[in-house]
C-alpha positions as CSV (number, residue, x, y, z in Angstrom):
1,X,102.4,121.5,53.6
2,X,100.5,121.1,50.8
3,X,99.5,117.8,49.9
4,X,97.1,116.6,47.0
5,X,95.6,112.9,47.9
6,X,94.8,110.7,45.0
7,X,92.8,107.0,46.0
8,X,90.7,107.4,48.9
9,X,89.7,103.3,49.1
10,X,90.0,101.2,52.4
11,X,93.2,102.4,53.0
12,X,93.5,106.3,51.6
13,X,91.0,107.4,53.4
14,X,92.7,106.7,56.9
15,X,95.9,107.6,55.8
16,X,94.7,111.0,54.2
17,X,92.6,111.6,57.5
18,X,95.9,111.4,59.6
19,X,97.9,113.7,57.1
20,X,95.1,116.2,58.1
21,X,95.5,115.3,61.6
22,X,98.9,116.4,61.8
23,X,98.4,119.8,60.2
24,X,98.5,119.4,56.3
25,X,96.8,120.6,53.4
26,X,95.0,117.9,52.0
27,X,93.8,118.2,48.0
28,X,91.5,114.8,48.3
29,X,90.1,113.3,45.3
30,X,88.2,110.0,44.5
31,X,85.8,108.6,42.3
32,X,83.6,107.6,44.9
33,X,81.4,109.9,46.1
34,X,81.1,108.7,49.5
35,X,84.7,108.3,49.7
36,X,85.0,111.8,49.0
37,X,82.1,112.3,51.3
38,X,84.1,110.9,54.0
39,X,87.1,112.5,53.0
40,X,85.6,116.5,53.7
41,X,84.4,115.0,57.0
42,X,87.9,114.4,58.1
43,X,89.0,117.9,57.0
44,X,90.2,117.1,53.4
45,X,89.2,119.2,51.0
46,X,87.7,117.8,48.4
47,X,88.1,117.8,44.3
48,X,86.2,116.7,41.3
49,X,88.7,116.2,38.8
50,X,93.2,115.3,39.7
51,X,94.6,118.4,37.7
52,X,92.4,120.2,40.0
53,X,93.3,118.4,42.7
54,X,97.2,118.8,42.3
55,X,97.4,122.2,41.7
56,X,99.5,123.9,43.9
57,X,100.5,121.4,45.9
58,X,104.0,120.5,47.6
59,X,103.6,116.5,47.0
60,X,100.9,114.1,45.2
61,X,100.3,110.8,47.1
62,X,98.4,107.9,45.5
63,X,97.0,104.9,46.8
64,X,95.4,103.2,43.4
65,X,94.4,99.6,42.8
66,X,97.2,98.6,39.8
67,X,99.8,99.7,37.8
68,X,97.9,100.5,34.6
69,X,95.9,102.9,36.4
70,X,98.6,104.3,38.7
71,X,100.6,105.1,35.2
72,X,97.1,106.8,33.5
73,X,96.6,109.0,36.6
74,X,100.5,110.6,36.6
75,X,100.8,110.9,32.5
76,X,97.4,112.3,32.0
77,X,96.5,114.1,35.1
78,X,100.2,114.3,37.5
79,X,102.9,115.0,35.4
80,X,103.0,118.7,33.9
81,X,99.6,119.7,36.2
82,X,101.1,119.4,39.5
83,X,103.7,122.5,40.3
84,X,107.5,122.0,39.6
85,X,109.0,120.7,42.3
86,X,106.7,118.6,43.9
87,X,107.6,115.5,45.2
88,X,105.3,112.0,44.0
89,X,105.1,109.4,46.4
90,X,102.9,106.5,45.1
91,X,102.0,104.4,47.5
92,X,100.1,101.3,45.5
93,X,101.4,98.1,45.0
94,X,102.2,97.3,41.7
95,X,104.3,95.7,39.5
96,X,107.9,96.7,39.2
97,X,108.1,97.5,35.6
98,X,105.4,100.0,35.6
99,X,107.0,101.6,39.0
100,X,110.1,102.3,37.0
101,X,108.6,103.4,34.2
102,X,106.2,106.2,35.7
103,X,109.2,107.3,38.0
104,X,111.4,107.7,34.9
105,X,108.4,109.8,33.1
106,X,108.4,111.8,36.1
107,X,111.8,112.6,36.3
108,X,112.4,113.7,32.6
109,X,109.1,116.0,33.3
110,X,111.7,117.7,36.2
111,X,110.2,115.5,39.3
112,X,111.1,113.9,42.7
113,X,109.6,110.6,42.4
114,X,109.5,107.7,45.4
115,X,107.5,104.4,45.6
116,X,106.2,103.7,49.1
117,X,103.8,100.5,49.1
118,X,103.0,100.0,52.6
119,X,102.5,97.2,55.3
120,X,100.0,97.0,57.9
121,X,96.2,96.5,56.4
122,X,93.3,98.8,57.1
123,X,93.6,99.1,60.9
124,X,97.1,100.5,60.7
125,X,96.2,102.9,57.6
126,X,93.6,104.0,60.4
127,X,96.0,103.9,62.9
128,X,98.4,106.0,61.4
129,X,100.8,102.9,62.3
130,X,101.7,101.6,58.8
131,X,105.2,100.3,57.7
132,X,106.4,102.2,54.7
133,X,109.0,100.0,52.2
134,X,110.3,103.5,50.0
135,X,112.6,103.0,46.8
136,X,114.1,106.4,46.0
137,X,116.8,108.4,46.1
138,X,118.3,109.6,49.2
139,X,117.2,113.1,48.7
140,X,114.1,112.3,47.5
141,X,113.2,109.9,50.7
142,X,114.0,112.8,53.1
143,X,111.6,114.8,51.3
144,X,109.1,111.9,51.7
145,X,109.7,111.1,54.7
146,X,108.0,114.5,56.5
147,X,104.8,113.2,54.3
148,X,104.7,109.5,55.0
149,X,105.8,109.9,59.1
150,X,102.2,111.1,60.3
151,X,100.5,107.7,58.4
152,X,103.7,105.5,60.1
153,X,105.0,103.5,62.9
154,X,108.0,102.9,60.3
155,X,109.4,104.4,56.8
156,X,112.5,102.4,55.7
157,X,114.5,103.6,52.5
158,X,114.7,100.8,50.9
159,X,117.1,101.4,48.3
160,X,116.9,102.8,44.8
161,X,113.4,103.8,42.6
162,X,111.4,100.3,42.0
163,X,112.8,99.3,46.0
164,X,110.0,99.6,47.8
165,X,107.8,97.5,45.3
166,X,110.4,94.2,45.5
167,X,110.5,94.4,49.6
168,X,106.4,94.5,49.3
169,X,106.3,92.2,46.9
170,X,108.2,89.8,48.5
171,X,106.7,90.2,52.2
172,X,103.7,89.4,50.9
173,X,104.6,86.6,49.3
174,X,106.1,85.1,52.8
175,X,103.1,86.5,54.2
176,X,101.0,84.4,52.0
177,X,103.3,81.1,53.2
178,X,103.1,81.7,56.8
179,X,99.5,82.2,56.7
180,X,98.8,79.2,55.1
181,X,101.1,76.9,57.0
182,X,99.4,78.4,60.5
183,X,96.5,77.4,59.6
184,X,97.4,73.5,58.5
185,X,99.1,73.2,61.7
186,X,96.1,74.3,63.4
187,X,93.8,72.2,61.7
188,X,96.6,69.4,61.7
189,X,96.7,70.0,65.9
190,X,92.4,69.9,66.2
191,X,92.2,66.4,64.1
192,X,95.1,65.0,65.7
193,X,93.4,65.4,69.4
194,X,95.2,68.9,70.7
195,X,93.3,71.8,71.4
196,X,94.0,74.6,69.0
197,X,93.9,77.2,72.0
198,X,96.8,74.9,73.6
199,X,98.6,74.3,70.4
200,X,98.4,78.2,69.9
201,X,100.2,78.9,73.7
202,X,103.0,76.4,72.8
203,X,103.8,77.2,69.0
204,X,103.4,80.9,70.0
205,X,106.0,81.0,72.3
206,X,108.2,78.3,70.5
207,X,110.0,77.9,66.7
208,X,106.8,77.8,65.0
209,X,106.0,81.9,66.4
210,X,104.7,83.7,63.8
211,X,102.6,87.2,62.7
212,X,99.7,85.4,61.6
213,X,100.0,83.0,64.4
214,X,100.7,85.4,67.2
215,X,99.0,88.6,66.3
216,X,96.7,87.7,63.4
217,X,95.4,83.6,64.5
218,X,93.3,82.9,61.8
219,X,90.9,79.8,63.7
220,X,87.9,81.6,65.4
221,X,87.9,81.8,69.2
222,X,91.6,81.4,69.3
223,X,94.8,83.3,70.0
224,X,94.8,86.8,68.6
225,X,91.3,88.1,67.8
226,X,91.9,88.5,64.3
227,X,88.4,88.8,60.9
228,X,88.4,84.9,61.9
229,X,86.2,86.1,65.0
230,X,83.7,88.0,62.2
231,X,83.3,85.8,60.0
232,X,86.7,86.2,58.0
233,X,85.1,89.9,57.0
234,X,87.4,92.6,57.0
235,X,91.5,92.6,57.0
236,X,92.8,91.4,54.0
237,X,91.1,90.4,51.0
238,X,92.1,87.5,50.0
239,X,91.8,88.8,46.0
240,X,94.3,91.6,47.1
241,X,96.8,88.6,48.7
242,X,96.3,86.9,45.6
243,X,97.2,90.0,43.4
244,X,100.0,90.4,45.6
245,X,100.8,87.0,45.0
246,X,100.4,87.5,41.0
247,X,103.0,90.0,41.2
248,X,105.1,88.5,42.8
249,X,105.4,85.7,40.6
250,X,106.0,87.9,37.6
251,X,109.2,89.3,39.9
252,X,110.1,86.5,40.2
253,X,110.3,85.0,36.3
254,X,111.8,88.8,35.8
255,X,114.5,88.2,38.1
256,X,115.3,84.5,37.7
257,X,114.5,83.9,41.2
258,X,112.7,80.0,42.2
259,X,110.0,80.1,44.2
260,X,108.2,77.2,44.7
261,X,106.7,77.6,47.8
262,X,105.4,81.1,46.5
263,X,103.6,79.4,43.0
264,X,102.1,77.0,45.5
265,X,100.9,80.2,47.8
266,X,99.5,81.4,44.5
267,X,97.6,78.2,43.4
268,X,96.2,77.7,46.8
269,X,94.9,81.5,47.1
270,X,94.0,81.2,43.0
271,X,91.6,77.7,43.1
272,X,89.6,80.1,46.9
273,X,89.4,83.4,45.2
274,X,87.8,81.4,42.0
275,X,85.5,79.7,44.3
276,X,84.1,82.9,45.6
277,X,85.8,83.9,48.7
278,X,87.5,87.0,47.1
279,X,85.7,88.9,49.6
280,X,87.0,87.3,52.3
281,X,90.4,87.6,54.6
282,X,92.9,85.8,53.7
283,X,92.8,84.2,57.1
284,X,89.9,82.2,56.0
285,X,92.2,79.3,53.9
286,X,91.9,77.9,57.3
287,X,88.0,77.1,56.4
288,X,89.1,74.8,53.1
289,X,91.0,72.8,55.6
């Protein structure tokens, strides 16, 4: 298959790497140089401009940092260059509205249209072991499913067009809770007298278990060797969690929902972003504490 590769960031690259690896086609392109760079290395061939990059392909994936840019790249360079017929599987996360919208401009223009935001961070997009969350219809996520199953230890049909973007949307926002509330009772165990390494073999076998406890402890030296053992550098930005975070909260005043655990999330991860820790993994709140 033929497949044309749009976003080759932190996580395109690996996934485009591993479409290569199980025999596709891959049309790579990227602003970056060195992303591209990296890209031809891998086997990807490599293209300067998207219509170029799209022609002739069976399916278009993207992996792009926002909705405004994800709906420039399909109505100026997608939609109408790529062949008829192709299937589009965008694979960013962004917010709902624009999800719909580009998948409703791509099916008046005659095209199969899915969004697949994924799960798993940079070591799974390497790994080819990321979680895909697909909103589609069914035909169109059996189509999507032969592109997304070399880059995936899972691809769940979530449900209709726009799907996949809530189920992200709102993983990371429970992601963003968890996280922080490991690392208060972590810092609440060390204060009070317990060793965190003990606190970690209770909790993690007990009703406080979860991912960013057990597989992802974010206190250096303990548990799960996790970015807190370098420096919180690497894994998750913590500007990406807090753009996750943004949209959720816009899903949220869209659909009427109360979350006040998940404006909280979003104040805590707002006031460390603004202080300059952007950069960092979201793992590191545990250093404000």
């Amino acid at each position: 298959m033929k497949i044309a590769f749009i976003g080759l960031g932190n996580m395109g690259g690996g996934m485009a790497a591993n479409l290569v690896k199980a025999g596709h086609e891959v049309h790579a392109f990227d602003l970056s140089e060195d992303a591209l760079a990296k890209a031809a290395e891998h086997g990807c061939a490599t293209y300067s401009a998207v219509p170029d990059a799209v022609a002739g392909v069976d399916a278009v994936v993207t992996m792009l940092p926002n909705g405004a840019i994800v709906k420039g790249v399909y109505t100026k360079d997608v939609i109408g260059k790529a062949p008829e017929g192709a299937l589009f599987l965008d694979c960013s996360t962004i917010d709902l509205a624009t999800a719909r919208e580009v998948a409703g401009l791509a099916d008046a223009a005659g095209y199969q249209m899915v969004d697949a935001p994924v799960s798993g961070g940079i070591a799974a997009a390497n790994g080819g072991t990321l979680t895909f969350m697909v909103g589609g219809s069914d035909a169109a996520f059996e189509k999507a499913r032969t592109v997304l199953e070399p880059m995936a230890k899972a691809v769940i049909h979530a449900g209709a067009i726009g799907s996949g973007q809530v189920a992200k949307m709102c993983n990371n926002m429970l992601l963003a809770i968890h996280m922080i509330g490991t690392c208060e009772a972590l810092a609440l165990a060390e204060k009070a007298g317990l060793d965190p390494q003990k606190f970690y073999e209770i909790s993690s076998k007990s009703t406080g278990y979860n991912w960013s406890l057990n597989d992802y402890t974010p206190a250096p030296g303990v548990g799960a060797t996790s970015p807190a053992d370098n420096g919180y550098q690497g894994g998750f930005a913590s500007a990406l969690m807090l753009k996750d975070l943004r949209l959720a909260m816009e899903g949220a005043q869209t659909a009427g929902a109360s979350v006040p655990m998940g404006e909280h999330a979003k104040a805590i991860y707002e006031a460390f972003v603004e202080a300059g820790n952007g950069g960092k993994d979201f793992g590191a709140i545990f250093t404000t504490l």
